[in-house]
KEMAR-974381 format. One record per residue (C-alpha): residue number from 1; residue in one letter; chain; x, y, z. Coordinates in pm, whole numbers. Example, Ala and Ser with C-alpha at 12.3 -4.5 7.8 and 13.67 -1.06 7.14 Angstrom:
REM KEMAR-974381
   resi   resn   chain       px       py       pz
      1      a       A     1230     -450      780
      2      s       A     1367     -106      714
***
This chain:
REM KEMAR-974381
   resi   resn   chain       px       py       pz
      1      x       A    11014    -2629     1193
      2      x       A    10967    -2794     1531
      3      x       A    11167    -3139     1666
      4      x       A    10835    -3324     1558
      5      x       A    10850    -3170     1234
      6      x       A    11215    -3265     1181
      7      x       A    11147    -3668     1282
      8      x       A    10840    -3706     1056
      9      x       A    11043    -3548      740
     10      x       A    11369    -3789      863
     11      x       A    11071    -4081      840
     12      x       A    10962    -3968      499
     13      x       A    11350    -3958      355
     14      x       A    11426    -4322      446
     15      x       A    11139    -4478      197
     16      x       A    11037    -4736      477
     17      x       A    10831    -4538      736
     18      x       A    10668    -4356      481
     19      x       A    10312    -4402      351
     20      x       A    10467    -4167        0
     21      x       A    10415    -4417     -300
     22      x       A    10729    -4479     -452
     23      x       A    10721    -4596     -841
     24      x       A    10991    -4894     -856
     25      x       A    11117    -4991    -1178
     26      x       A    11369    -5271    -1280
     27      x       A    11508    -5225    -1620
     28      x       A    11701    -5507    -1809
     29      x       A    11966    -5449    -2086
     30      x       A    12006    -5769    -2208
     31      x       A    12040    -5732    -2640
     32      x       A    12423    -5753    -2602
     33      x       A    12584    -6124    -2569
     34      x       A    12871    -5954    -2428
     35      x       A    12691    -5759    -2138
     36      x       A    12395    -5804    -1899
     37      x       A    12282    -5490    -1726
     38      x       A    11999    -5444    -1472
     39      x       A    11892    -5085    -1316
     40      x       A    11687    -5068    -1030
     41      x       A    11477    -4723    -1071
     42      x       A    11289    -4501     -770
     43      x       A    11073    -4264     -882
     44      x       A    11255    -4241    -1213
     45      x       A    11594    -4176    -1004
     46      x       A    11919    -4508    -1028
     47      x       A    11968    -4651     -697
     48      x       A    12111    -4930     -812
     49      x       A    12276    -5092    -1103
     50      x       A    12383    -5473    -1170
     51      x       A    12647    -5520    -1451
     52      x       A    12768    -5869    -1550
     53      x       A    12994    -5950    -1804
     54      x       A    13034    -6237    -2019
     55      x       A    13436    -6325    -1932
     56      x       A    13344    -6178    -1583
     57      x       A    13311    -6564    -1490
     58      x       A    13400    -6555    -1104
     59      x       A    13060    -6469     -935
     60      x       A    12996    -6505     -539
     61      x       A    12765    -6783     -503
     62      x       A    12963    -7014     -744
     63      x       A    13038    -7338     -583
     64      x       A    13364    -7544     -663
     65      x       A    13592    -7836     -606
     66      x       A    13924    -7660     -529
     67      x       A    14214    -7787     -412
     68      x       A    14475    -7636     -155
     69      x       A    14805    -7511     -301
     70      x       A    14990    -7350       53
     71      x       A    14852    -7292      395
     72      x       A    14995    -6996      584
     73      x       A    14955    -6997      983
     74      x       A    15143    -6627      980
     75      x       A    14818    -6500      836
     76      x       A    14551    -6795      983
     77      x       A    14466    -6870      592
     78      x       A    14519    -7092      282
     79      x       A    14503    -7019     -130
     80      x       A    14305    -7249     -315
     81      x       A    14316    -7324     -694
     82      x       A    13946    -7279     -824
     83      x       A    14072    -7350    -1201
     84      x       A    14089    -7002    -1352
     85      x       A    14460    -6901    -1321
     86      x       A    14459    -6703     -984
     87      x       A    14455    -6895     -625
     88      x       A    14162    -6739     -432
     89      x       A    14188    -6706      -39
     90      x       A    14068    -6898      222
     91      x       A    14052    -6797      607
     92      x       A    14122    -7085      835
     93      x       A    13873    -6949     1094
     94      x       A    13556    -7025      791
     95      x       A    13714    -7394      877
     96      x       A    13602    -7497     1192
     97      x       A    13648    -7868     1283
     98      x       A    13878    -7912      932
     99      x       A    14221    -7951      888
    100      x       A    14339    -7790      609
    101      x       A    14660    -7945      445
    102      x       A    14864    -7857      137
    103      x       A    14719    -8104     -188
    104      x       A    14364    -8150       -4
    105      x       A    14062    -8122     -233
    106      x       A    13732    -7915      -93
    107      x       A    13406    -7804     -160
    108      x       A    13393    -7389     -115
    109      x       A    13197    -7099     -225
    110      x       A    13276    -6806     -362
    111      x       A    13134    -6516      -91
    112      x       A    13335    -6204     -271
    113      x       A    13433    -6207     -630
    114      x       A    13799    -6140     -743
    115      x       A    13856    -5742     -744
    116      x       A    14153    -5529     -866
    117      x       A    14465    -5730     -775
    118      x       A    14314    -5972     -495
    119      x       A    14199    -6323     -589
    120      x       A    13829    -6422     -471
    121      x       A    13727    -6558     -114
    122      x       A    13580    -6863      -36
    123      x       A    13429    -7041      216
    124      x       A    13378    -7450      294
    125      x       A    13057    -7298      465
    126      x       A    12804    -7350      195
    127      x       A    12464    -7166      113
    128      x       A    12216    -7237     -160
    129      x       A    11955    -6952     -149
    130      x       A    11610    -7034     -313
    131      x       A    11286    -6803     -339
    132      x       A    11192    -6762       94
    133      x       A    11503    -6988      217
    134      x       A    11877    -7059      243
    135      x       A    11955    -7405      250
    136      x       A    12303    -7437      485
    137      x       A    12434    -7783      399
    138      x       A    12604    -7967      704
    139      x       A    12428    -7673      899
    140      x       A    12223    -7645     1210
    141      x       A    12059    -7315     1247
    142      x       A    11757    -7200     1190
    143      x       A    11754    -6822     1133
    144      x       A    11510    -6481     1026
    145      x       A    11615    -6194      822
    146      x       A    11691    -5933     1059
    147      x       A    11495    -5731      791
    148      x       A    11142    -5910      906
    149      x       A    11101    -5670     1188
    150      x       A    10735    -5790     1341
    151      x       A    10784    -5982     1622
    152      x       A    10518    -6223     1601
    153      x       A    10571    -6264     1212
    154      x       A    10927    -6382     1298
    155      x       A    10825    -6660     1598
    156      x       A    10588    -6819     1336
    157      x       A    10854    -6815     1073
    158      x       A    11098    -6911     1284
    159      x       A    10910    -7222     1424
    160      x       A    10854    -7302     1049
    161      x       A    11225    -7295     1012
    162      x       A    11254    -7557     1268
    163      x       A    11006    -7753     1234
    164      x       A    11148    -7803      838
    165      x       A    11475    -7822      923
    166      x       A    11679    -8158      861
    167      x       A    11967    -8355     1025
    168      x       A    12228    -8242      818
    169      x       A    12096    -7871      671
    170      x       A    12027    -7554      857
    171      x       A    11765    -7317      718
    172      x       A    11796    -6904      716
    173      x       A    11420    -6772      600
    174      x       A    11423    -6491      331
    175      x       A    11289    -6172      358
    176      x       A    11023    -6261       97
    177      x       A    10876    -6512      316
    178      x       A    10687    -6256      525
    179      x       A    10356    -6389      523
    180      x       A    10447    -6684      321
    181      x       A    10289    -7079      449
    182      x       A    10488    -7365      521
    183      x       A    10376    -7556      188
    184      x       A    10550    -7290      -17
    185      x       A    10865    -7290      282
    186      x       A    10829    -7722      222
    187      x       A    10868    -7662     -171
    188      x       A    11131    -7406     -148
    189      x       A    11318    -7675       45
    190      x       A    11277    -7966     -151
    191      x       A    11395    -7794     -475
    192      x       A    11755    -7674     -287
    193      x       A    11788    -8026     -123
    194      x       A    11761    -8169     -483
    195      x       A    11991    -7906     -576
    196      x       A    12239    -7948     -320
    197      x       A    12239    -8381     -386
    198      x       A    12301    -8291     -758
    199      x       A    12624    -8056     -647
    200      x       A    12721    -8353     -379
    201      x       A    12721    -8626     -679
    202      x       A    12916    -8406     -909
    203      x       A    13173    -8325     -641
    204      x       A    13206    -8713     -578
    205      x       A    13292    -8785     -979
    206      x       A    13503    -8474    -1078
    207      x       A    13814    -8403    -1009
    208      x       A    13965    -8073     -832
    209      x       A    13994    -7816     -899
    210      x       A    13629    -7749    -1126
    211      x       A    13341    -7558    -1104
    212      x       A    13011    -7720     -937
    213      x       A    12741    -7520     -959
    214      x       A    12651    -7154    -1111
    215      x       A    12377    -6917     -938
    216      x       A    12141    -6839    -1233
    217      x       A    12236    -6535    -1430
    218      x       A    12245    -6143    -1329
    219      x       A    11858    -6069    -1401
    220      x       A    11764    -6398    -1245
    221      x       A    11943    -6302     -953
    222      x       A    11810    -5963     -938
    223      x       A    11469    -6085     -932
    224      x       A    11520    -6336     -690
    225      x       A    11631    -6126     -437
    226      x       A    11446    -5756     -530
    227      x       A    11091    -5866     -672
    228      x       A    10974    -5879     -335
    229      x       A    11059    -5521     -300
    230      x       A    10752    -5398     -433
    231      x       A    10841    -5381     -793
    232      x       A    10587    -5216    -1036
    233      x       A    10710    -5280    -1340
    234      x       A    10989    -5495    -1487
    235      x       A    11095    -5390    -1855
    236      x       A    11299    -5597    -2048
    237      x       A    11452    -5558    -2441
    238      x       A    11545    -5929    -2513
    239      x       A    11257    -6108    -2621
    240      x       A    11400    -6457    -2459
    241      x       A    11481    -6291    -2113
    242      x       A    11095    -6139    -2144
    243      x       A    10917    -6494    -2180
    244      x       A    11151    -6639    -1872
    245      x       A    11062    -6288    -1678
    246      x       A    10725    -6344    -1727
    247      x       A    10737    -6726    -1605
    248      x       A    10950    -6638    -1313
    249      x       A    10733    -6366    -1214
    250      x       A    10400    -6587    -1273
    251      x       A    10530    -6829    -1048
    252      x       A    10633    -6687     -746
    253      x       A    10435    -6358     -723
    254      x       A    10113    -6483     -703
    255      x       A     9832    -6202     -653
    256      x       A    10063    -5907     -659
    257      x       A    10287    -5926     -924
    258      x       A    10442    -5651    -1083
    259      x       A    10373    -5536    -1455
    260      x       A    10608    -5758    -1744
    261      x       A    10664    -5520    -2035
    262      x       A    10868    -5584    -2321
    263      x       A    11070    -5273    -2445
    264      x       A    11054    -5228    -2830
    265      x       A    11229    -4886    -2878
    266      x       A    11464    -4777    -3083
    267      x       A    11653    -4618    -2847
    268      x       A    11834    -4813    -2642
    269      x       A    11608    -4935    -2323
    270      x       A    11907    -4730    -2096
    271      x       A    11949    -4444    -2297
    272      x       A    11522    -4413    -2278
    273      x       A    11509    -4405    -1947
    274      x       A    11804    -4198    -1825
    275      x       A    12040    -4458    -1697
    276      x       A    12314    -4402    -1940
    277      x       A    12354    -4030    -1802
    278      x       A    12282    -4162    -1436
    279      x       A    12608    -4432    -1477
    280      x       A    12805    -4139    -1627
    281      x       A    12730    -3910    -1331
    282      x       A    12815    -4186    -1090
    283      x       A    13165    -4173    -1208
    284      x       A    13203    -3829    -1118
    285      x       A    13344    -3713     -817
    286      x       A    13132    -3395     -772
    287      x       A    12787    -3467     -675
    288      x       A    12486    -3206     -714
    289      x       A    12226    -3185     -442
    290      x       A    11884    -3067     -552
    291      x       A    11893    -2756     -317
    292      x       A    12243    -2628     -445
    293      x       A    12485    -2803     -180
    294      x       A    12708    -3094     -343
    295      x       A    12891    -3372     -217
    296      x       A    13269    -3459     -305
    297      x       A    13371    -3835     -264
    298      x       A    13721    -3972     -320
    299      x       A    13822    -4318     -298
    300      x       A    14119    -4455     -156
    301      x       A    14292    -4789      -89
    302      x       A    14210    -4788      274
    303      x       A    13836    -4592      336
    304      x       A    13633    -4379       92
    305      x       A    13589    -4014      224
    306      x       A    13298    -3754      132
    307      x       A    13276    -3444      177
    308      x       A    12985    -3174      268
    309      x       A    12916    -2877      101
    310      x       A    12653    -2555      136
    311      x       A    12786    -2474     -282
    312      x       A    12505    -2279     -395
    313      x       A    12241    -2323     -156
    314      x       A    12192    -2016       73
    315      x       A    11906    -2145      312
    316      x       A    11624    -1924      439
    317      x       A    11571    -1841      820
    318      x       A    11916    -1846      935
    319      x       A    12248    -2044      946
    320      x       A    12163    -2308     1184
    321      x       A    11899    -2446      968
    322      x       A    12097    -2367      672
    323      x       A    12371    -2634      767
    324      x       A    12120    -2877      911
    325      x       A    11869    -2905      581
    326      x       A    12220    -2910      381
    327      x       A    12365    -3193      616
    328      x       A    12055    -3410      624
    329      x       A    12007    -3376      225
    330      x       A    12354    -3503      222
    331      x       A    12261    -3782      402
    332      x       A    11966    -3898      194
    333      x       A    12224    -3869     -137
    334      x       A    12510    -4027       70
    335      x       A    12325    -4337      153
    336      x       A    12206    -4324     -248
    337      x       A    12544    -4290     -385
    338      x       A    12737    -4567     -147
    339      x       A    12455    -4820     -299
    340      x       A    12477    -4704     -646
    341      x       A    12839    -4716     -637
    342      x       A    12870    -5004     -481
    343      x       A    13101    -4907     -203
    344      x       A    13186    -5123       84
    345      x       A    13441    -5103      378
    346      x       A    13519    -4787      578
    347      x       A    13364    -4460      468
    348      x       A    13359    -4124      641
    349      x       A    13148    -3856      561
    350      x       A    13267    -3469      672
    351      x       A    12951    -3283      740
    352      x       A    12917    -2929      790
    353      x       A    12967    -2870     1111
    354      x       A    12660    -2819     1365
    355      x       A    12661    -2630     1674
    356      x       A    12420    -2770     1860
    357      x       A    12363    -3131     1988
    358      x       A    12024    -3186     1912
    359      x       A    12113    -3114     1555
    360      x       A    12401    -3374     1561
    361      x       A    12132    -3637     1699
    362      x       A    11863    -3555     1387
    363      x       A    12183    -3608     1133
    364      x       A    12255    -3954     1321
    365      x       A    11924    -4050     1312
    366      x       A    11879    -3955      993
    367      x       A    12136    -4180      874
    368      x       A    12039    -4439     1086
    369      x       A    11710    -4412      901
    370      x       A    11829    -4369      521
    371      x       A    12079    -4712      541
    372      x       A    11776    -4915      619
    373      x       A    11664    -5011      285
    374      x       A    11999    -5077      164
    375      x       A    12053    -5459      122
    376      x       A    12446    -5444      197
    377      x       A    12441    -5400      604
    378      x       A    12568    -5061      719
    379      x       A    12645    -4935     1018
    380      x       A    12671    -4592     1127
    381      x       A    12928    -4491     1421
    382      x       A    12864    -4202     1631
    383      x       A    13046    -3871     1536
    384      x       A    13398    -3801     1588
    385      x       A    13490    -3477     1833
    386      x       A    13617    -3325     1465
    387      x       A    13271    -3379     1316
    388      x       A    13321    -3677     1122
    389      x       A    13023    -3932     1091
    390      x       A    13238    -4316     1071
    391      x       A    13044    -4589      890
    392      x       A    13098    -4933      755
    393      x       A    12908    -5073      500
    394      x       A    12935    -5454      383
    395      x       A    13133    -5504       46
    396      x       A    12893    -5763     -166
    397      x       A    13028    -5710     -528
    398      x       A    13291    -5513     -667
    399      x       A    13274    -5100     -683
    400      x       A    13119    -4949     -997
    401      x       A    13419    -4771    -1104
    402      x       A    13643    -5047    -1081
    403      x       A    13393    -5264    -1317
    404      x       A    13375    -4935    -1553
    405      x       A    13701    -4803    -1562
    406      x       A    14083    -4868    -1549
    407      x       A    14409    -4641    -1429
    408      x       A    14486    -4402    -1673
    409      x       A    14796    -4514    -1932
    410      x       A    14881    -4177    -2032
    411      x       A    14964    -4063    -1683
    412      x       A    15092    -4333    -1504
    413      x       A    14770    -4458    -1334
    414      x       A    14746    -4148    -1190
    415      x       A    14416    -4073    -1307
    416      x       A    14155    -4344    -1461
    417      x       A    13967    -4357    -1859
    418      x       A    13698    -4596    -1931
    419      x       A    13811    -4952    -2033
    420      x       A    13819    -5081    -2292
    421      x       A    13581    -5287    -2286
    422      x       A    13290    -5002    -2172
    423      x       A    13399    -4808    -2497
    424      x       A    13322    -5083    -2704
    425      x       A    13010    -5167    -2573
    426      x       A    12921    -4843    -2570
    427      x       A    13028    -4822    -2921
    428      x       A    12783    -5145    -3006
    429      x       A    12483    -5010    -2838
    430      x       A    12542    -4697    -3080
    431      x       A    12574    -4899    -3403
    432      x       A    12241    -5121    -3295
    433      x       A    12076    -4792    -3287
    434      x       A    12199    -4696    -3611
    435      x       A    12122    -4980    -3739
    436      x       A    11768    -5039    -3648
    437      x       A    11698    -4705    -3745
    438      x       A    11826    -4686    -4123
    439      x       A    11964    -5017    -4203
    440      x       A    12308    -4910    -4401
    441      x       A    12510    -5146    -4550
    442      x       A    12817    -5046    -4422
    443      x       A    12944    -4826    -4182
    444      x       A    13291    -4624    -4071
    445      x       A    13341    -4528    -3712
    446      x       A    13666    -4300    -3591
    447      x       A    13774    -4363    -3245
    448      x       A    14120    -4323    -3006
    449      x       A    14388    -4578    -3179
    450      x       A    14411    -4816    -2913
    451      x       A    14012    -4826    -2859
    452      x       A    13991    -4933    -3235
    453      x       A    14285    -5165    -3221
    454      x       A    14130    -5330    -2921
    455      x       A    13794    -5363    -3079
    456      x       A    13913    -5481    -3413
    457      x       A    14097    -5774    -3250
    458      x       A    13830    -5880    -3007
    459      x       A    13480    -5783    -3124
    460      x       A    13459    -5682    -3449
    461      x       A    13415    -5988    -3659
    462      x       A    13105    -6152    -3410
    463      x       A    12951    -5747    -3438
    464      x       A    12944    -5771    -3856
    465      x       A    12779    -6136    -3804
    466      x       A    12506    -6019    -3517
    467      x       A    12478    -5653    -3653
    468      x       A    12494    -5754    -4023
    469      x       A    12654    -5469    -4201
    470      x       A    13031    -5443    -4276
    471      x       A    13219    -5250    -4027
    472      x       A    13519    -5031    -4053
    473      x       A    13683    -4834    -3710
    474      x       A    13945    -4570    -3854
    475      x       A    14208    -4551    -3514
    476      x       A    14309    -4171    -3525
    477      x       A    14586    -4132    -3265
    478      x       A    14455    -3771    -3164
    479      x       A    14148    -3890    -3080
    480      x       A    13985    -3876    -2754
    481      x       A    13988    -4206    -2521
    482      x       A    13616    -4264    -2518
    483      x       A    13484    -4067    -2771
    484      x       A    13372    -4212    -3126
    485      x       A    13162    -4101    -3405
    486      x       A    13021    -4258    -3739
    487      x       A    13193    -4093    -4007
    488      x       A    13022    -4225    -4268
    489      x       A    12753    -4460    -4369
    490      x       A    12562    -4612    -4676
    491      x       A    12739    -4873    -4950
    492      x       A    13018    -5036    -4915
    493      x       A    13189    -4869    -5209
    494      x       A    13099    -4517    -5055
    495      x       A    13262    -4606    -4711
    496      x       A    13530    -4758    -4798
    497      x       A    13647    -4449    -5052
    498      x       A    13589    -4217    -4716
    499      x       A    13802    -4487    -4503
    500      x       A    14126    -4429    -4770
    501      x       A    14037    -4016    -4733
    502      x       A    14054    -4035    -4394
    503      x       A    14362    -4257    -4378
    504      x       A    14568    -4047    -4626
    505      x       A    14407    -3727    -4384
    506      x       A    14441    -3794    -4036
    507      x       A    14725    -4061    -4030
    508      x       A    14473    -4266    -3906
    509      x       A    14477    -4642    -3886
    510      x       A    14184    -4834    -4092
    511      x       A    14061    -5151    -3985
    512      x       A    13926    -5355    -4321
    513      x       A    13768    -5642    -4207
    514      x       A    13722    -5931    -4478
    515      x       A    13432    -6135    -4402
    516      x       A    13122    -6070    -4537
    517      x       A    12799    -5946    -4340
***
């Protein structure tokens, strides 16, 4: 393979300089009142995945009226109460031209949602995005997405942006305004200035601290920013969510819209197309490369750190090339993983290490090449004298694992299980199936003891109403964390004689629930 060779193949791996048609898919999950999930899908493969829950009620883009509890000069910033029990932090520096005092009342946004043990972030630097612009109250500028890259396409929209930009708003133009007109830029702006003058008038009445204003939920955020991504298809379950999809996409696609289907399967819409497996796999630490070669990433406090390796792939012509198609596969999945996972801050990546310089350049490049279409800005360092490749890639929303899972309470945190909270929601989308498919009367699940304890007190009565079929959980202590299976199904009289066998049996624990379905 010659050096020309090598650049068109790094071209083709990125998805952007590539004339390879690439089948994009967004896929709702939206049947569960507890749980909103959106999958972005490339050529059948997850590259990204949106989860929302409903108590999950701190978002970044919320707006509020918070007031200051303590300012601390040691450490240039201030903790706000924004009314849900846990001060969120404020950096002095987003204050320019403000004093901030102990007991003051402002107007901030939320620009990184509350994660692990750290309160949210805000700002009193506002920004109300629309469909092609960002309305900056009490702003001046008037910016391009760095993503536009034609020059000429960004002076036009950039004259746009200040010819339409007010006294007291700066303007930031969208990526999906490529090739947009300044009637649709004008309309854009008058709905977020009507926006903003409703948030100003509730700010004036209320009283800190309160919420203002709520972006519009997970799959209306998801198509707001990635329909312009070229989209084929957007699938959705929920029969609601479908008619507002289809409005939404009706108007503000125009001509090329994607395809609006409504998923009617059995199965759930996840478990049809492979996501379910694709969420489990991005839990693991080991990851499989097509070729053989996997990747081993391990998170710590301070960076996240992957490793390289040949595993089963034994190349062809000779070692050289062996390590360099095995390092710039890696790269490809590296870039994949980081925006699946949702990992931000400082990650390095140990590579197999190359001999020669001109292969170290085609790795960097490659990289370079891959973190282009990824929405959260990365930025790739050159590589260390000891082979590491140092990169930095901008923390938008909290890690997958840390929405999925929890430390482990059986060895000390040590390790990590599923919460809680995925179990049962996992263990809803399984009775829904059930359900739809033979419509028992009642039914007897057996899960871990403090999974069915858990469920019991928090879901279970709402599932019997929605699901409408009387459910019993039998908590066997010897049971697995996250496992659960039905153990019986049909009348009520039939599962509630196998709920006393299997009480009396396994020392289990059997939830009776009274009301009626």
């Amino acid at each position: 393979m010659g050096k020309d060779d090598k650049n068109t193949d790094m071209k083709n791996a990125s998805g952007q300089n590539t004339e390879k048609n690439i089948d994009r898919k967004i896929v709702a999950d939206t049947l569960e009142n507890e749980e909103t999930r959106v999958a972005i899908l490339e050529n059948g493969r997850l590259v990204d995945i949106f989860i929302e829950r409903l108590w999950d009620r701190q978002r970044a883009g919320e707006i509020y009226k918070a007031r200051v509890e303590s300012v601390l000069p040691g450490i240039n910033a201030a903790f706000v109460s924004i009314g849900d029990g846990r001060n969120a932090f404020l950096y002095l520096n987003d204050a320019k031209g403000m004093k901030v005092v102990p007991n003051q009342e402002l107007v901030v946004q939320v620009t990184k949602t509350a994660r692990k043990n750290k309160g949210a972030r805000v700002t009193p630097r506002l920004s109300l995005p629309g469909r092609y612009l960002v309305l900056i109250p009490q702003g001046d500028e008037a910016g391009v997405s760095r993503r536009i890259a034609a020059e000429e396409e960004r002076k036009r929209l950039r004259r746009f942006a200040k010819e339409l930009r007010g006294e007291d708003f700066g303007l930031i133009v969208r990526t999906a305004a490529e090739g947009v007109d300044q009637e649709s830029l004008a309309q854009d702006i008058e709905s977020l200035l009507a926006l903003w003058r409703e948030i100003e008038h509730n700010a004036s009445r209320q009283s800190a601290p309160c919420l203002l204003y709520r972006d519009m939920g997970l799959l209306g955020r998801v198509l707001r920013d990635d329909i312009h991504g070229d989209a084929d298809e957007i699938l959705v379950d929920g029969k609601d969510e479908f008619e507002s999809v289809k409005s939404y996409v009706s108007l503000l696609c125009g001509d090329k819209r994607p395809t609006v289907s409504f998923y009617e399967g059995v199965t759930p819409i996840f478990e049809y197309y492979g996501v379910e497996r694709e969420i489990e796999l991005a839990l693991d630490r080991k990851v499989w490369l097509r070729s053989g070669a996997y990747l081993v990433i391990e998170h710590t406090e301070a960076l996240t750190v992957i490793d390289v390796n040949t595993g089963k792939y034994v190349g062809g012509r000779d070692m050289r090339h062996t390590v360099l198609d095995t390092n710039l596969e890696a790269a490809e999945e590296v870039a994949r993983q980081l925006r699946l996972r949702a990992v931000g801050g400082i990650v390095v990546v140990d590579f197999i290490d190359m001999e020669f310089e001109e292969d170290r350049r085609l790795l960097l490049a490659r990289l370079e090449d891959v973190f282009q279409s990824d929405r959260s800005r990365a930025r790739v360092f050159s590589m260390t004298q000891l082979g590491l490749v140092e990169l930095t890639r901008r923390r938008g929303r909290p890690d997958l694992k840390s929405v999925l899972t929890r430390g482990c309470p059986f060895c000390g945190d040590n390790g990590w299980v599923l919460r809680e909270d995925t179990v049962a929601l996992s263990m809803k989308r399984f009775l829904r199936k059930v359900g739809c498919a033979n419509g028992v009367e009642a039914v007897l699940l057996q899960a871990n003891a403090e999974v069915a304890r858990y469920v019991s007190e928090t879901y279970l009565t709402f599932w019997e109403d929605e699901l409408k079929r009387k459910i019993l959980i039998a908590g066997v202590p010897a049971f697995a964390w996250s496992k659960f299976r039905v153990e019986a199904q049909g009348t009520r009289e039939t599962v509630e004689l196998r709920a006393q066998q299997i009480e009396w049996r396994e020392n289990a624990t059997v939830v009776h629930r009274v009301s009626s379905p």
